[in-house]
N, C-alpha and C positions, 0 to 999 in steps of 0.2 A: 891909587894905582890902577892900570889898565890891562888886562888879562888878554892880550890874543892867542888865537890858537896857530900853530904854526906844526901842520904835521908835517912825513914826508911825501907825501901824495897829495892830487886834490882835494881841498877843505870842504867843499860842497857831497864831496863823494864820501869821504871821511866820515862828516856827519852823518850821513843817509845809511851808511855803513849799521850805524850804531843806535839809529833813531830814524825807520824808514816813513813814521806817520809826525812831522813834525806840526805846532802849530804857529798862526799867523798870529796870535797874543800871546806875551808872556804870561805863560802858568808855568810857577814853579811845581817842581817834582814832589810829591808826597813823599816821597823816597830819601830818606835824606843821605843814602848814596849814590845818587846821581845831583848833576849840576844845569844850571838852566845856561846855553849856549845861544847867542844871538848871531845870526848871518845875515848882511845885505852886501849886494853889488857895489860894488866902486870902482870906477876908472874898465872898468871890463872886467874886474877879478872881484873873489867875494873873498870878504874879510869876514871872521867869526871872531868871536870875545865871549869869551866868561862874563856872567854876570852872576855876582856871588852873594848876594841878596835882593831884596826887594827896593832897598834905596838908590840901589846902585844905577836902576834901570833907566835913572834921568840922564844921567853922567855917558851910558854904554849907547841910550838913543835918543836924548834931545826930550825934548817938549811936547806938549800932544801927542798923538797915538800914532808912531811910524809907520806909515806903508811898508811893502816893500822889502820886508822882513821878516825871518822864521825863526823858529826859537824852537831849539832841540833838548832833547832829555838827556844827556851823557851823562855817563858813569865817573865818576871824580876820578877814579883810580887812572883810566883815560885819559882824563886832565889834567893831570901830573904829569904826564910822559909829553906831553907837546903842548906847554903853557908855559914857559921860562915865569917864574918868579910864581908861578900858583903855588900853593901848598895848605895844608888841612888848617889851619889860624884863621886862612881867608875868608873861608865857609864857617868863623866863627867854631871850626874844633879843634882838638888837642893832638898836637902830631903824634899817628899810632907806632 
């Protein structure tokens, strides 16, 4: 299953909101309360998605190393609130 993030404001802004130094490779968060968020352009609008471990990251961007893309550090508890179907199992822990 496929995690987008759907806040009520812009998704670009959202992020930036919450992660203003993002990077262009995914590194997951040491932190294991926050979540590695990916965003790229499509159609003129950006789409973000959870990406809720390390294997997922084929399925969230394809093959080879995507351009064109930034990968933010959010805070899960954030990702609950505007991620229909996220919840603490996803990431692998036990709902608190």
């Amino acid at each position: 299953m496929r995690y987008f993030i759907k806040p009520d404001v812009a998704v670009l802004s959202w992020l930036m909101r919450y992660d203003e130094k993002p990077h262009v490779l995914p590194v997951f968060p040491e932190d294991d309360t926050h979540g590695l968020v990916v965003a790229h352009l499509l159609s003129g609008g950006v789409v973000a998605e959870v990406i809720p471990s390390p294997p997922h990251v084929k399925e969230a961007c394809g093959d080879g190393l995507p351009l064109g893309r930034l990968y933010f550090q959010i805070s899960k508890n954030l990702l609950y609130n505007v991620c229909e179907n996220l919840e603490p199992g996803v990431f692998g822990e036990s709902a608190m």
